[in-house]
Structures are given as structure tokens and as C-alpha cells.
C-alpha positions, -999 to 999 in steps of 0.1 A, spaced: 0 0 0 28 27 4 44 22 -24 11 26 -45 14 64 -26 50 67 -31 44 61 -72 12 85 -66 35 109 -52 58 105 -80 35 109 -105 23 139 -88 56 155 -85 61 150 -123 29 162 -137 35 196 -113 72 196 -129 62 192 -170 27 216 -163 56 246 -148 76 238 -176 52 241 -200 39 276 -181 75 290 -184 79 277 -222 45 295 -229 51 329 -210 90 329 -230 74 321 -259 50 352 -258 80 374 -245 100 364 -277 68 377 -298 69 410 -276 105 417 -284 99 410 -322 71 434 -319 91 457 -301 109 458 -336 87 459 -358 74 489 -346 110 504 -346 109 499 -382 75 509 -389 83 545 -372 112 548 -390 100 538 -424 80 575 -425 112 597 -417 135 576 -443 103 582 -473 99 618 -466 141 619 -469 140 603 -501 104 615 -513 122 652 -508 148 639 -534 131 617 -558 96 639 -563 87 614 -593 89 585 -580 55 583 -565 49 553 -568 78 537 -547 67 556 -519 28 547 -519 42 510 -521 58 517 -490 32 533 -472 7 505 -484 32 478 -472 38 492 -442 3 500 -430 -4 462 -442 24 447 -417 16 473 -388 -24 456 -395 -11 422 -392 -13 406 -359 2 380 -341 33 353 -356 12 339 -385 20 332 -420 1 363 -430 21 387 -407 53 371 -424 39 377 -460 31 413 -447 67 420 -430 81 404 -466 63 428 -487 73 456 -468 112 445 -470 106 438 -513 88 480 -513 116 490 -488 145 474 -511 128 497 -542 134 528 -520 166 521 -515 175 514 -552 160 549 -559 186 566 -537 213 549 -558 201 570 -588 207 604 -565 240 611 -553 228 641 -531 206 615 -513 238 592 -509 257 617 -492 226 635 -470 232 629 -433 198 622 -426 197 599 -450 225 585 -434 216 584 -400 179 568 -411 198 543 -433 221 532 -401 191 528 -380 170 509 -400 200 487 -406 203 485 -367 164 473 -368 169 442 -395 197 432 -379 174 432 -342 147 418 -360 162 387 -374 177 385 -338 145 388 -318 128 362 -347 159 332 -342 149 338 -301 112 335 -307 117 304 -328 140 291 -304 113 292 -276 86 280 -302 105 249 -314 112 242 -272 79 247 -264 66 222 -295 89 197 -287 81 196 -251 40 195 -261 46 163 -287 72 143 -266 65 118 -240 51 117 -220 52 155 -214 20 152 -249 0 136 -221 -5 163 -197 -1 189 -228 -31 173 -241 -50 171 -205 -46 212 -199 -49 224 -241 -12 233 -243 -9 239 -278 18 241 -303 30 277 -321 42 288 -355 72 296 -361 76 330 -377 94 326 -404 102 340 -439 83 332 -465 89 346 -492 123 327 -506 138 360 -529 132 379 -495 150 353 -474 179 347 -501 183 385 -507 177 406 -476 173 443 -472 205 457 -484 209 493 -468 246 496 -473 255 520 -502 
């Protein structure tokens, strides 16, 4: 009889150890997603200053611009890590890359400080992005794992733990070519 309560007590002991581990996965998980955000909107409040740079330079290029301003109201709409908020970050990198093509045709632009500056900080904001993405996929592929393995995918199933997406890239040009700010 006491060692039916000793495996009880086991058992117990366990189930209290994978359901805290799957809490701590979960909250890490969302903090990944709020640093990513975090980013994003970095970049989205930088996006205006670095258009109205080049917009002052490159009046005829209209078009560029409301490409920008379309992509990035579409990826500030987007919500959450889904395949859609990728698609949405993606376009905005493909109208952003356009921008930055136009400033090759003006030297003035090339050598404006502003311009500068803007170009350096948005760099800074990729480069914290793709960071704060690898970290939230990190905690999402833990978190996964720990949800299908066994015997962990037992009490995951008991309390509706349930597995994230990965936010990922998916547009391939984008991925094989990123934003290139460096002139």
C-alpha cells in the first residue's frame, strides 16, 4: 500500500514539474513575440522619416513611396506570428529594397546625413529583428517539442497546451536577398 502512494507521489511530483515547464515555455514564448514586436514597430516608425528623406529627393517617383506606405500600413495591420504577418513583413522589405535602389540614382541623397543616419538605424532594426525572430523560434520549437514528446504530450493534451508557428520567412527572394541598406 505505500508504495502505490510513493508512485502516486511521483506521479504527482512529475505532472506539477512538465505543467511549470510548460507555463515558463509558454510565458517565454510570448515574451520572444513581444521583443519581435518591439521591432517591428522600430521599423515601422522609421519607415515615414527615411520616405519623406527620399520622397524630398526623388519627387517622381511616387509610386515607390505609396508602395511603402501600403506595405507598411499592411504589416503594422497584421497581428500576431502567423504566416500572413510574415507575407506582410516580406512585402514591406521587397517596397523597402525599391526605396533604397532609388537613392542609388541620386547622389545628393547618398551623401545627405539624414539619409544617413535613417539608413544606419534601419539597418540596426533588420539586424534586431532577425535577432528577436531566431529567439522567438528558439522558444517555439522548445515549447513544441516539449508539447509532442513523451510523456510530457499527455498532460499537454489534458490542460490544451498547444503548439505555435514559427515565424518565419516566406517569401524565398526575400530570405535569399535581404534588405540591403549599405551603399
Amino acid at each position: 500500500m505505500m508504495y502505490i502512494f510513493i508512485i502516486l507521489g511521483a506521479v504527482v511530483v512529475w505532472a506539477v514539474f512538465v505543467y511549470n515547464d510548460l507555463i515558463a515555455l509558454v510565458h517565454r514564448t510570448g515574451e520572444a513575440w513581444a521583443d519581435i514586436e518591439v521591432q517591428l514597430k522600430r521599423r515601422y516608425d522609421l519607415i515615414p522619416n527615411l520616405v519623406n528623406t527620399v520622397q524630398g529627393y526623388a519627387t517622381h517617383e511616387s509610386s515607390a513611396f505609396e508602395n511603402v506606405t501600403k506595405a507598411r500600413n499592411m504589416a503594422m495591420n497584421a497581428t500576431g506570428p502567423t504566416g500572413a504577418h510574415a507575407q506582410a513583413e516580406n512585402m514591406l522589405t521587397g517596397a523597402l529594397k525599391s526605396v533604397f535602389a532609388l537613392a542609388e540614382a541620386y547622389p545628393d541623397l547618398k551623401a545627405n546625413q539624414n539619409f544617413l543616419a535613417l539608413q544606419n538605424e534601419l539597418s540596426d532594426t533588420e539586424n534586431k529583428i532577425l535577432a528577436s525572430r531566431r529567439f522567438y523560434n528558439t522558444n517555439v520549437r522548445d515549447l513544441n517539442i516539449k508539447i509532442e514528446s513523451f510523456p510530457s504530450n499527455l498532460l499537454a493534451g489534458v490542460f490544451n497546451f498547444s503548439k505555435k508557428e514559427f515565424f518565419d520567412l516566406v517569401d524565398n527572394d526575400v530570405a535569399q536577398n535581404p534588405v540591403e541598406v549599405k551603399f
